[in-house]
N, C-alpha and C positions, 0 to 999 in steps of 0.2 A: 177729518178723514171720512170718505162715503164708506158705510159700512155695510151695503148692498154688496160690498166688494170683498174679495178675499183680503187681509193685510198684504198691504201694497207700498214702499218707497217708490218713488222717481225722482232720478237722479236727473236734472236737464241739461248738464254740460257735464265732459268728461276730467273737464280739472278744476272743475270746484273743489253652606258646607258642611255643612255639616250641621246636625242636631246634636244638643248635647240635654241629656237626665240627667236626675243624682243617680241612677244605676245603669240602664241602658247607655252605649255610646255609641252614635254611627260617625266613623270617619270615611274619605275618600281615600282609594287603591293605590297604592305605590307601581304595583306590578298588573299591566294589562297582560294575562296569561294566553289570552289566545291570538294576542298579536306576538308575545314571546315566541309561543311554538312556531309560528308561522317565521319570526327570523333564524330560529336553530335550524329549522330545513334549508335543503342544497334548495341556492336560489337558479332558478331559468332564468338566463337571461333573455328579456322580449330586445329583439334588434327593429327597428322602429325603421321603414322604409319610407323617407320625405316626409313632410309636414300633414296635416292631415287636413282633409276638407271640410267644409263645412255641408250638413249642421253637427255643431256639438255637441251633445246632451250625455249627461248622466242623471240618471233618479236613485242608482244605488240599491234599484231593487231587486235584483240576480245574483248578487254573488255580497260576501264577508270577508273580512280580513283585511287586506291592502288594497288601497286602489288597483284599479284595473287599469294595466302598465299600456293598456293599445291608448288608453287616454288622459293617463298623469303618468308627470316626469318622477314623482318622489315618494315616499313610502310613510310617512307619518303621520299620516291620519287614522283612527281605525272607522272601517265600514261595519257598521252592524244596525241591530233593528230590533234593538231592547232598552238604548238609553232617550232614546226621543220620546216625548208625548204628542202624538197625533199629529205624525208627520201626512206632507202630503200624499207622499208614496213610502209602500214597503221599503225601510232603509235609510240610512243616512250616512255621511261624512261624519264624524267627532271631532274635533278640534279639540286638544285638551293639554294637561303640560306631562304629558309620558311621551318619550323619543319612540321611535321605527322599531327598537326594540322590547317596548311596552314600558317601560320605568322611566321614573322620574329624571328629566333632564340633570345631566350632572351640573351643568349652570344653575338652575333653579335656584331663588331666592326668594325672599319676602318684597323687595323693593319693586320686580319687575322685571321682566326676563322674556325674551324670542321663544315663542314654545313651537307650536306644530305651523308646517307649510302646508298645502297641497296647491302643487301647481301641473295647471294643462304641460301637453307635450305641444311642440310648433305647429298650428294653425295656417293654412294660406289663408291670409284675410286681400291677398294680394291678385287676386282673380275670381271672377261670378264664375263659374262651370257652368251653372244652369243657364247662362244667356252667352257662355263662350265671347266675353271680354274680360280685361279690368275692372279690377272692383270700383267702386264710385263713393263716394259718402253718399248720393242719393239712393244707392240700394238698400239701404236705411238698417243699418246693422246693430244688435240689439243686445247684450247677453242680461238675462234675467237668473236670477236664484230666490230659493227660500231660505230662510236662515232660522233661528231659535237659541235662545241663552239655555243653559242649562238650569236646576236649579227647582225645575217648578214640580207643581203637583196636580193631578185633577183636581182634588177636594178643597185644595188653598190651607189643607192642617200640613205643621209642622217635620209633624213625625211622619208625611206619605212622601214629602220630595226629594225628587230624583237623580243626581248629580249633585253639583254645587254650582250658584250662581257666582257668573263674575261680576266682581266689583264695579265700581265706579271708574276708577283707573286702570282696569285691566280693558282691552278693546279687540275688536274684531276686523282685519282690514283685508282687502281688497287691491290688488295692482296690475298695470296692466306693465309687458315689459320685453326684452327678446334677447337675442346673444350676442354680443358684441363682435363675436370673431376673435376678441383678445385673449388672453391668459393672465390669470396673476396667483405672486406666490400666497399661500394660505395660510402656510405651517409646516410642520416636519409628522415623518410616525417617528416609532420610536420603538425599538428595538434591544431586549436584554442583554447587557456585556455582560458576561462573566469575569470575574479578576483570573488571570492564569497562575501559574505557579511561580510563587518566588514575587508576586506583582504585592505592593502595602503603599497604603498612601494617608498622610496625616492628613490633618485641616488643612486648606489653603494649596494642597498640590495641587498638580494641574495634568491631563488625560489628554494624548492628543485622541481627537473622535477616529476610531478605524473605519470609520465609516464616510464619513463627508471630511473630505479635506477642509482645512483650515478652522475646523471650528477644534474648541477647547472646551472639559468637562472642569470645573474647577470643584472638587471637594470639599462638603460641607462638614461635614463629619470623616470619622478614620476608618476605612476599609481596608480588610486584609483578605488573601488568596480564597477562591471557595466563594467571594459573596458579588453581589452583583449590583449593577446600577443600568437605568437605562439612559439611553442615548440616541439623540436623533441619527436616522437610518436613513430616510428619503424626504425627499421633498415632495410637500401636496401642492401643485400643480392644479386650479380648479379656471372654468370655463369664466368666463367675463359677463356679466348681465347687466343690462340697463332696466331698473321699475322704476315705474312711478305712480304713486299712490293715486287712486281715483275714488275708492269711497273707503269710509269706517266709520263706527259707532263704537259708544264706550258702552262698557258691560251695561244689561238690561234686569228688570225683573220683569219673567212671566208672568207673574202676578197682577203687575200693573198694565200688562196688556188684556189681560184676560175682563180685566173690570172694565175699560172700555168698549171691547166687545169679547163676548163670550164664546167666538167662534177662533178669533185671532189666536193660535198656538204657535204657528210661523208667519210671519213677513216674508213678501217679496219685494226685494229690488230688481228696478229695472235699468241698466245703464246702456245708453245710447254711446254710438263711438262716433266722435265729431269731427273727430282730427287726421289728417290723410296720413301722418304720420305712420299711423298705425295698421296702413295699409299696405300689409310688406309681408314675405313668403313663409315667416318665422315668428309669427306675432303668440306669445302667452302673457298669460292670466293666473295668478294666483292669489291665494288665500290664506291667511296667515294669524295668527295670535299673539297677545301680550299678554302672559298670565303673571301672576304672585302667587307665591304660597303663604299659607295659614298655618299658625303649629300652636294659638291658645295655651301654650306653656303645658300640656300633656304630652307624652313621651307617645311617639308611635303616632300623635294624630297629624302631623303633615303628611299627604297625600295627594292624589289624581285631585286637580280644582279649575276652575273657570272652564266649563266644559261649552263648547258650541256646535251647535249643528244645523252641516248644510244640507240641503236636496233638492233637486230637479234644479240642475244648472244646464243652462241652455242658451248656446250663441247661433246666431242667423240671421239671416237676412229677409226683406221686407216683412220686418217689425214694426211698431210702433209703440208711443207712451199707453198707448189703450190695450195693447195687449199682454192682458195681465191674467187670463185665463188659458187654462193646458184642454185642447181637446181630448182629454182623459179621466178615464174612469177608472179605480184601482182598489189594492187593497193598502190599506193606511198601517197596520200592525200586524204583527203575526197572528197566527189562529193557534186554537187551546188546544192540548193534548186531549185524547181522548177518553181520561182516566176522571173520577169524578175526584178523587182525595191527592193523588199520585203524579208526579213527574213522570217517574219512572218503579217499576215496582219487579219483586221476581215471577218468573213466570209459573213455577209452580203455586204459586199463592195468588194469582188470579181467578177471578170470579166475576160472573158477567153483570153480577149490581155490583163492579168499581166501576162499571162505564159510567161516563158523565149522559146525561138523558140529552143536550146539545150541544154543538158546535158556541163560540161566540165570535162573530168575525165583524171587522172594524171594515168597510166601504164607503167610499168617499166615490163625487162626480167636481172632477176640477175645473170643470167646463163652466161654462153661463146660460147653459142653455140643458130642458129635460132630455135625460138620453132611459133609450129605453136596454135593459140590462137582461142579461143570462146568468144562471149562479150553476153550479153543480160541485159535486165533491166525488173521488172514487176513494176505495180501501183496495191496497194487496197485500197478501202475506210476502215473506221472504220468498214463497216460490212460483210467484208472479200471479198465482190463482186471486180474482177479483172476489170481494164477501162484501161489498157494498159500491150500490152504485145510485146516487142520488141524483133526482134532476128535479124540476121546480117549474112551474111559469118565467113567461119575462114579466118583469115590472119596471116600472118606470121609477128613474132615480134621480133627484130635485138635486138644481146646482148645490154644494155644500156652505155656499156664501147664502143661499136662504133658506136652506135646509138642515142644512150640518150633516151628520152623515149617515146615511143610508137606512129608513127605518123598518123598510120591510122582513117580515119575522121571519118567511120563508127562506130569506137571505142570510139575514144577518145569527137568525139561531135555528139554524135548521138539524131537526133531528136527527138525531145518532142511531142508525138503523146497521146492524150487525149482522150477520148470519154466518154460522160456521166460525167461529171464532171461541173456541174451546184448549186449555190446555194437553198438548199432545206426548207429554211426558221429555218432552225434548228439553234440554237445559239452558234454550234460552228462544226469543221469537222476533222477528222485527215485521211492520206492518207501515206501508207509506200510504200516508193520508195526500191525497192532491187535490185542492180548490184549484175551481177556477169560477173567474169571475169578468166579466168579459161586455163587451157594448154588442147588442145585438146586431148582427148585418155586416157590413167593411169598412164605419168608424175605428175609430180608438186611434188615441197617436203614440202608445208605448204600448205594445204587448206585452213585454217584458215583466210587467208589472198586476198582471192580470193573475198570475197563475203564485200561488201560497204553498210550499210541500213540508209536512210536517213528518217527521221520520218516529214513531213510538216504540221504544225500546222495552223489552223485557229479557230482565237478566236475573242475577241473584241479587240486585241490593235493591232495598225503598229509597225513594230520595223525593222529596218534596221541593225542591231547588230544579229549575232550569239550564243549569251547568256553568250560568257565565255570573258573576259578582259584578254590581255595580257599586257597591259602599263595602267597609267592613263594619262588622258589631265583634262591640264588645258586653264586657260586664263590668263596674266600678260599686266601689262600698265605700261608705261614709264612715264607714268605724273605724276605727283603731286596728282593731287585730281582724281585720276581712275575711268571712267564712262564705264564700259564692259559689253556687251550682247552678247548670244550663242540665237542662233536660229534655230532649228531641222526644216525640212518642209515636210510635207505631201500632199499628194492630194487624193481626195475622187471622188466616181465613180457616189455617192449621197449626198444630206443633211443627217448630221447627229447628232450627239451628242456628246461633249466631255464633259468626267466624270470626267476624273484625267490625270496627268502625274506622268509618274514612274522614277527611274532615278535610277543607280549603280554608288554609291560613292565607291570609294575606302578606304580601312583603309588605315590612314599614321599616322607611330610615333609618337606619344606623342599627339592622334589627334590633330593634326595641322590643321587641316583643319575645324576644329567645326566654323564657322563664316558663319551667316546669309545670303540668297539670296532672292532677291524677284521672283517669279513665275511670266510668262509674257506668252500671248500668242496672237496670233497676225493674220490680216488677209493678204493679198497678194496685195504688190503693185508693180506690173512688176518685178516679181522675187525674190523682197525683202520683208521682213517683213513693213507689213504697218502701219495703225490704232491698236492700242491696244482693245483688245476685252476680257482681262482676267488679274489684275494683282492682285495678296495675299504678302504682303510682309514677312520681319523679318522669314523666313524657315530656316531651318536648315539642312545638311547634316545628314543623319540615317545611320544606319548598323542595316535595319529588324533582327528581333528577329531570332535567330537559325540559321543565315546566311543565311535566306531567300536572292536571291541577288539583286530585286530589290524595292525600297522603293516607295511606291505610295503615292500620294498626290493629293488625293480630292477637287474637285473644290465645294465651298462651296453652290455654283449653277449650273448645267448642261449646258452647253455652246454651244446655233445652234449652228454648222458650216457648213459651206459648201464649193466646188471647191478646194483652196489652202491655204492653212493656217500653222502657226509656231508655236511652243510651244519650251522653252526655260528661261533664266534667265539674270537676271542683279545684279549685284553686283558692289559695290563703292570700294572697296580693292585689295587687292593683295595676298590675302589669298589665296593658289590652292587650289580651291572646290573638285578637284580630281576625277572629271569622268573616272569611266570604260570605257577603250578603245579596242575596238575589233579590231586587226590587220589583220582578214583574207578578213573581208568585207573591200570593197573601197565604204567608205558613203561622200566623198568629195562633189560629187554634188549634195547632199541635207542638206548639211547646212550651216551656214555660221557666223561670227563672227564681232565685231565691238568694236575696243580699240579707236577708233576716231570720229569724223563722220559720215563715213563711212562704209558700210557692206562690208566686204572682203572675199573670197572665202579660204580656207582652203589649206594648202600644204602637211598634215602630210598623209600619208596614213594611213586610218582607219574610223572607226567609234565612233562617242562618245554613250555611251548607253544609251538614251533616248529615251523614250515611247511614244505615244499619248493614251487611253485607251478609248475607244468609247461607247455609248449606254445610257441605260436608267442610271438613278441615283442608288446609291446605298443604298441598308433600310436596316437600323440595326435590324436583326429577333425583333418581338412582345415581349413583358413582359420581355427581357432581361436584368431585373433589379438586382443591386447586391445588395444581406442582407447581412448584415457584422455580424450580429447575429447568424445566418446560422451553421450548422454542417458545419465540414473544411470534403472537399472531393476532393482527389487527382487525377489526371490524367495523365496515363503515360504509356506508352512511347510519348515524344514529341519532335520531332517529331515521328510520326505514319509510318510506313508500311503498315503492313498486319493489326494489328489490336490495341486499345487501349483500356485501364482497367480506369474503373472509383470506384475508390476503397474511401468510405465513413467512418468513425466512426460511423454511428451506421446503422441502418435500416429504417431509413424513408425517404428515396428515391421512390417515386411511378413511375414515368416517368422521360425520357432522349430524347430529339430531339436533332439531328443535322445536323446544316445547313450552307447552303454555302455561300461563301463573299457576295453574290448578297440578303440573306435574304429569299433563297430557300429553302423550308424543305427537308432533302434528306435522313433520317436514325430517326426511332423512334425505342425505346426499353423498354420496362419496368424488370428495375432492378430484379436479384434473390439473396437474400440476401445483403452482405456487396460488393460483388466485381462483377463487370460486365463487361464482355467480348464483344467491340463491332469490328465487321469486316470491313474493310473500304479498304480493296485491289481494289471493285470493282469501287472507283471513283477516280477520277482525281488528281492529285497532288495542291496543294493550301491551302488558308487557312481557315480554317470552325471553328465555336463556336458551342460548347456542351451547349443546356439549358438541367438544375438540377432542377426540379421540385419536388418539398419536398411534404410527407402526408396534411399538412396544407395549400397545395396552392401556397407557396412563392415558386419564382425563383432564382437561377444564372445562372451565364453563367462563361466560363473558352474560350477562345483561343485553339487550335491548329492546327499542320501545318502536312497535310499528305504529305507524299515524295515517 
């Protein structure tokens, strides 16, 4: 392989996990939480008008979550731009074995199993527009992508990588394919009968279905009146597709690509389409996996495995096998908060030595040729007023196939220049950071990809985690009678007050991990956790309602603190409690763990996600009482958006407030008849309760969570 070259396949005809310690344990995620939330919301439907033209391109580097429905047909892949290492462009496709709804496929097994699709939407491959004929095989039509196994690490040590590579027999394939026009049956849903009254059936009776004629429920066991069983309800009905396979590879290691050459972190293929076949008004493409799972006989460690990721997929026309280079210039990873210790931190305990002194940003030139480059960065507060506005020279930026990536300092760490950026007694502050990075002059062949916005929160909690888990950790002991504590540590710039800790459990299998912890928190004895100053025992692991993702836990009295202090946990088992672990922060030297005696300093690289949550106490709103007598009154959508309907049986509703976790009134409304429209774009994401305030006086109250 020329290695002048970016990693490159060409394809010339079209039909040819985890780390384990004796105490530390990282496994992979059960639950992708922020693909969860993204399926609990009211889904838009995109209605897709005729096939789409070419060119095709995605790089993934604008938007998170789901594909972007204007150019895939299917929901199961997650897009984000924290599990790849030095991707081409900001962003990627993940391939892995969690469904649309973030969790583990219910099929999943160890043997080998269909995990994630993403497939294009219809294509004309059946007409050139730009020369207004028929398309030809000699207009030489090309789709290329990047790919990458999951798995690896910068460093090549154990305890830094990121994902889980796939196996030998797990693989990555590629298909090209269209609709047949047909139908076929799939399967049924399924539907809960209730037994009615008077209804009893032993073993072996038989049910006719009230639902689809002629079929029969035959009883395995004896039901009587009150219990139910389900029964197919409808028929699935799904569309007819013809694939056929054009390329794949069996799982790889990063590793051993990197020792060939040290630049190679993705491969591109490139596949030619040779066959007239496939030149028709409705032509896709998709991309698909075989994963297995892993379970090493510990309880709780099967998880998220065989991770792959794609980026900058691109079909067109007059390509060639030699183009293997993107007239693009980008940014490869996200850029660093602006905090030198902190994620996130509260805003009254800010101080202008936590700024970090620079930026660090990852740039890459995808091209083969020197392009000369523009960098800049702005700050604004929440109220649009600009406190920082950076600009720099152009310089000149070396293909990354002989360069690697971008090494000018003004660029790549250019300083963190402030002004006016002082706490203003407000109780909480937001500030968006915007790169841009850009090919000087009317190059560049993706803008899209040019521009990085980092949004820095200041609220009341510290959090040294980036909010999204890519492993869990745990803690394990070798003893007999297991005595284990995790310790988080923070430092304060004042006295203050601690309310609660929050903490992101991970789902795992069969929850395995439902077993009790006691809450500890702790003051500072020369580095270590000292004196106890907070313990609540018998807690249990949560998964917040709606896939909220982190669960907070209330200290039952407000807690001085002051200087340095821990919050953390102790458990007697061997149970993995299953912490979310953020692999892109390095939170090693703030916390610390202890299966013996001894507090020992941490080897895995990451963060475990744990909170501190600072400030006054928090009051559950006034008269928040529930009648259980009460008219039943619904509210919905939950979570909320833009806006939520509080929709009643009858009409005696007179007033509605809603307020925030803190017990803040933030939205009143007085009901117009049975259903009421309330707006709530214009606050903060979190979680607030609706009081119901009925003609007669009486209150309830309902939960929900705006997103």
């Amino acid at each position: 392989m020329n290695k002048a070259r970016l990693c490159f396949i060409f394809l010339s005809a079209i039909l040819i996990g985890a780390t384990v310690h004796a105490q530390e344990v990282l496994t992979g995620i059960v639950l992708n939480k922020p693909i969860a939330r993204e399926a609990a919301k009211e889904v838009k439907t995109y209605v897709r008008e005729g096939a789409l033209p070419l060119p095709f391109v995605d790089d993934f580097s604008n938007y998170l979550g789901y594909p972007n429905p204007h150019l895939w047909a299917d929901r199961k892949v997650f897009v984000n731009n924290t599990f790849a290492l030095r991707p081409p462009t900001l962003g990627v496709a993940t391939l892995d074995a969690l469904d649309e709804n973030g969790r583990i496929y219910s099929h999943a097994d160890a043997e080998g199993f269909r995990a994630d699709t993403l497939t294009s939407n219809p294509i004309r491959l059946d007409y050139n527009f730009a020369l207004n004929r028929n398309m030809r095989l000699s207009d030489s039509l090309y789709l290329s992508f990047y790919y990458q196994p999951g798995g690896g690490s910068y460093s090549g040590l154990e305890w830094e990588r990121r994902g889980n590579q796939p196996e030998g027999y797990d693989s990555l394939i590629l298909e090209f394919g269209y609709a047949t026009g047909g139908t076929y049956f799939a399967g049924y849903d399924y539907c809960e009968y209730v037994l009615q009254e008077g209804e009893s059936y032993l073993v072996g009776d038989t049910l006719q279905n009230p639902y689809i004629q002629g079929l029969i429920y035959v009883f395995e066991e004896s039901m009587y009146e009150g219990m139910s069983v389900m029964l197919p309800c409808d028929s699935i009905i799904l569309d007819e597709y013809y694939w056929e396979e054009v390329w794949s590879t069996p799982g790889a290691s990063l590793d051993a690509w990197l020792s060939e050459d040290e630049k190679c972190f993705f491969k591109q293929v490139l596949i030619p389409i040779r066959d007239d076949s496939w030149l028709i008004d409705k032509f896709q493409f998709r991309f698909r996996n075989l994963a297995s799972l892993e379970s090493n006989g510990i309880a709780g460690w099967a998880g998220n495995v065989d991770q792959w990721h794609i980026d900058y997929v691109r079909l067109d026309v007059n390509r060639s096998a030699d183009d293997i280079y993107q007239d693009d210039i980008a940014f490869s990873e996200p850029t660093t908060t602006i905090l030198k210790d902190y994620y996130a931190m509260p805003w009254n305990q800010f101080r202008t030595s936590d700024l970090r002194s620079d930026f660090s940003n990852a740039l890459i030139n995808l091209s083969n040729t020197v392009k000369t480059s523009d960098y800049t960065y702005r700050i604004v507060n929440q109220n649009g007023a600009e406190i920082a506005n950076y600009n720099t020279n152009s310089e000149n930026i070396k293909p990354y196939t002989q360069n690697g990536l971008h090494d000018e300092p003004e660029h790549i760490s250019p300083a963190i220049q402030i002004h006016g950026m002082q706490y203003d007694g407000a109780d909480s502050a937001r500030f968006v950071v915007t790169h841009v990075f850009k090919e000087a002059g009317a190059g560049d062949m993706r803008k899209c990809n040019d521009t990085c916005v980092f949004m820095q929160k200041f609220g009341d909690y510290y959090a040294y985690d980036d909010g999204t888990a890519e492993a869990g950790y745990s803690l394990m002991s070798n003893l007999t009678n297991p005595q284990t504590y995790f310790a988080m540590r923070f430092s304060l710039a004042q006295p203050d007050t601690l309310r609660a800790v929050q903490m992101w459990f991970n789902a795992v299998l069969n929850d395995d991990n439902f077993e009790n912890f006691t809450l500890l928190v702790w003051n500072d004895n020369n580095g270590e956790p000292g004196d106890i100053l907070y313990e609540e025992a018998l807690l249990l692991p949560r998964h917040e309602e709606l896939y909220s993702d982190f669960v907070t836990y209330y200290l039952k009295d407000t807690l001085p603190v002051e200087g340095v202090f821990y919050v953390g946990f102790f458990q007697n088992h061997n149970v993995q409690l299953n912490l979310g672990f953020d692999q892109n922060s390095d939170g090693r030297a703030h916390f610390l763990y202890k299966t013996t005696t001894n507090w020992q300093e941490p080897f895995l690289f990451g963060t475990p996600m744990v909170r501190a949550v600072l400030g006054s106490p928090w009051q559950e709103p006034l008269a928040l009482t529930e009648h259980p007598s009460l008219p039943e009154c619904k509210i919905y959508p939950n979570p909320a958006h833009e806006y939520f309907t509080i929709l009643s049986d009858d009409n005696m509703i007179k007033k509605c407030n809603l307020f925030d976790a803190t017990g803040r009134l933030v939205k009143q409304c007085e009901p117009n008849g049975f259903s009421t429209n309330i707006h709530v774009s214009d606050l903060k994401k979190g979680i607030y309760f609706v009081q119901i305030i009925y003609q007669e006086g009486k209150a309830t109250t309902q939960k929900i969570i705006i997103q």
